[in-house]
C-alpha positions in Angstrom: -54.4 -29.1 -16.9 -54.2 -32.6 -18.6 -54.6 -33.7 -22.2 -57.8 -35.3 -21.1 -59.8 -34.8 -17.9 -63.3 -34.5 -16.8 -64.1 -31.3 -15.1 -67.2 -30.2 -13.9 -68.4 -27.2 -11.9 -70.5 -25.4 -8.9 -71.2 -22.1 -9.5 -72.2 -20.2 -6.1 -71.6 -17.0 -8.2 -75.8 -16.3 -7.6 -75.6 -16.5 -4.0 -75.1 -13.2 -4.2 -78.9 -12.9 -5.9 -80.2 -14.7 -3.3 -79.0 -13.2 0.0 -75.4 -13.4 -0.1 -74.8 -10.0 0.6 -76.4 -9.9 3.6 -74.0 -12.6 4.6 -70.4 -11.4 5.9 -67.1 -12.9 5.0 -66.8 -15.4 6.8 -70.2 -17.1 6.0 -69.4 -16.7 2.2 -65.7 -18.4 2.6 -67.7 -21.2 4.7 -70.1 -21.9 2.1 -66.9 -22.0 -0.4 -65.3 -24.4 2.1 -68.4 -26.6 2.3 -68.4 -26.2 -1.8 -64.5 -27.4 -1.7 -65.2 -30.4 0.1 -68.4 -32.0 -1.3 -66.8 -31.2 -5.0 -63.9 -33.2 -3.7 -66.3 -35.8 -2.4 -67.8 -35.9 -5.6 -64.3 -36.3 -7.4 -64.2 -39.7 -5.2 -67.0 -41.5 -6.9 -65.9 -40.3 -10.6 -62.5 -41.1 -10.2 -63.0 -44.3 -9.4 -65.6 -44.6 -12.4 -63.1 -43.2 -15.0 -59.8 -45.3 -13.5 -61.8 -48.6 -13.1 -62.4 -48.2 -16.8 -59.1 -47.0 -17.9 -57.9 -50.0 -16.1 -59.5 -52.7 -18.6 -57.9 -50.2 -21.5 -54.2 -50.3 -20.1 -52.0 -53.6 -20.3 -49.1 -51.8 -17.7 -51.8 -49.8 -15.2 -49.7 -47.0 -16.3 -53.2 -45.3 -17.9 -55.4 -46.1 -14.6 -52.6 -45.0 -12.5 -52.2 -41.2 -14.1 -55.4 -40.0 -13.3 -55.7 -37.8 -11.2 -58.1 -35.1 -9.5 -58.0 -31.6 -8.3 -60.6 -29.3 -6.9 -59.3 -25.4 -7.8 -61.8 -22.6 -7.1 -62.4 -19.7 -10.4 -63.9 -17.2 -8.3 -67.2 -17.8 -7.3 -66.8 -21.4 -8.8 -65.4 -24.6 -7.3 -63.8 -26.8 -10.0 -63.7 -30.5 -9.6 -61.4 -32.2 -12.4 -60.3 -35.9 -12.9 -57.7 -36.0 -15.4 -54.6 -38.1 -17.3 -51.7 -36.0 -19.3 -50.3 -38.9 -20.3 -50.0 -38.2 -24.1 -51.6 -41.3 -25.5 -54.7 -40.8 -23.0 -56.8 -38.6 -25.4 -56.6 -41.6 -28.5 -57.6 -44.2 -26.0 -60.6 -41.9 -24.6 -61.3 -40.2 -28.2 -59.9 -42.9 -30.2 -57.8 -41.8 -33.3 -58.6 -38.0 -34.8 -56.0 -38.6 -37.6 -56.6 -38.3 -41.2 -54.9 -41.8 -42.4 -52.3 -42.5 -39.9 -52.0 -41.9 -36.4 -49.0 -39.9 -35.2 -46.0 -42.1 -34.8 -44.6 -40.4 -31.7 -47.6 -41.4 -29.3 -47.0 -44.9 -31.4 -43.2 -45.4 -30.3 -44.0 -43.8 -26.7 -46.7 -47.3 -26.5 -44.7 -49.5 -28.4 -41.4 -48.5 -26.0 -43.8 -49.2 -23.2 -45.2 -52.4 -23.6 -42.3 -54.3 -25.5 -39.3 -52.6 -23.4 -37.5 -51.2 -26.1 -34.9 -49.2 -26.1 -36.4 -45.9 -27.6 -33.5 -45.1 -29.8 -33.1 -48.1 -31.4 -34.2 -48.8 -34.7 -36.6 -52.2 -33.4 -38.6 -49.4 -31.7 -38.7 -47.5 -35.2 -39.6 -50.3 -37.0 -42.1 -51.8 -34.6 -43.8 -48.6 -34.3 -44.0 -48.0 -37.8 -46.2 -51.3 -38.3 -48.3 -50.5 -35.8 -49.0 -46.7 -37.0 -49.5 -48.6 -40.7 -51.9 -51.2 -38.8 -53.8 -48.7 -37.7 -53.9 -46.2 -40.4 -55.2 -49.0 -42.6 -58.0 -50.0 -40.4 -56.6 -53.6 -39.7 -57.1 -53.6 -35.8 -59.7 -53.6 -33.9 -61.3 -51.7 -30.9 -60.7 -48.5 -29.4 -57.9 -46.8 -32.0 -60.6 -46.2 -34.8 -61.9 -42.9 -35.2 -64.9 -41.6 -31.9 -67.3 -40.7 -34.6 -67.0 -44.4 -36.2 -67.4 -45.9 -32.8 -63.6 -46.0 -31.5 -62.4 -44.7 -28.3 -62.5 -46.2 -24.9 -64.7 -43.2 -23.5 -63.7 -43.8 -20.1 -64.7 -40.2 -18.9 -67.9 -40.4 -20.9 -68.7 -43.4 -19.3 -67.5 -42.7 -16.1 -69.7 -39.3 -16.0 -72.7 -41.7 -16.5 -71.5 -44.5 -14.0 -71.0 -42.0 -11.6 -73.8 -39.4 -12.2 -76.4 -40.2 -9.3 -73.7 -40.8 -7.1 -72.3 -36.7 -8.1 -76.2 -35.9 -7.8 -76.6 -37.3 -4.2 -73.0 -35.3 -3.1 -74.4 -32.3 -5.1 -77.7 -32.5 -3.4 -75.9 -31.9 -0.1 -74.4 -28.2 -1.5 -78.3 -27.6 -1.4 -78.9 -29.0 1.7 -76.2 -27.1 3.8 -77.6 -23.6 2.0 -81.1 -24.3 3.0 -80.0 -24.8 7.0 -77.2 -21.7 6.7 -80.3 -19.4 5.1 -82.9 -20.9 8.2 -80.7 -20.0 11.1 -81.3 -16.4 9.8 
């Protein structure tokens, strides 16, 4: 799964609690189905909260573009996830979680990126190197200090919260569909 990703989760695990037993098969893979498609509905709106936000933190797109989602199933459970394994994601969304200095490899990786260096040569070295010292020492500003002091973009925070009522509404339709499967009982 990615370095950083927002998963969250419908649990029809109690069906069987409330009548699911009664039901055959087929009834409980349809309800599963149904599950699969408004988690993936709901993926929609928080995607788009999460990569419109990583979008103002990324000076290539490359950030915004690598998110992606999934929808998996864990048993009972329908996963919806929208997620980035791009290796610098977590210290834009967390901001740094270093001691002193950040770690120069996600540095160089950036530094490559947006000045098209060549990753051997000793210009990237050196360029990332000021950059990690920049950082460890506090001298930028924005998104690279530490979460706790106020750093990190929190674009799946924030995009959780963008997004929530519009999740609730697609949620509220899970409900919905049980309540008319249960009446034509």
């Amino acid at each position: 799964m990615p370095d950083i990703n927002a998963p969250f989760y419908v649990d029809f695990s109690s069906l069987e609690k409330f009548g699911a037993k009664a039901l055959g098969p087929q009834q409980v893979e349809s309800i599963m189905q149904q599950g699969d498609l408004l988690v993936s509905e709901a993926l929609i709106y928080l995607h788009a909260q999460i990569v419109g936000r990583a979008q103002k933190h990324s000076n290539t797109g490359e950030l915004a573009d690598s998110f992606e989602q999934e929808t998996t199933r864990e048993g009972m459970t329908v996963v919806g996830t929208v997620g980035s394994s791009l290796p610098y994601g977590m210290v834009v969304e967390k901001g740094g979680t270093w001691e002193k200095w950040p770690p120069r490899d996600v540095i160089k990786a950036w530094v490559v990126r947006k000045f098209g260096l060549d990753p051997e040569s000793k210009e990237a070295d050196s360029a990332a190197f000021l950059v990690q010292r920049a950082i460890g020492k506090g001298t930028t500003k924005g998104i690279m200090r530490p979460y706790d002091s106020g750093g990190g973009a929190r674009m799946v925070e924030k995009g959780y919260e963008a997004a929530k009522g519009d999740i609730e509404r697609v949620m509220e339709k899970i409900l919905v569909y049980l309540e008319v499967l249960w009446g034509q009982d």
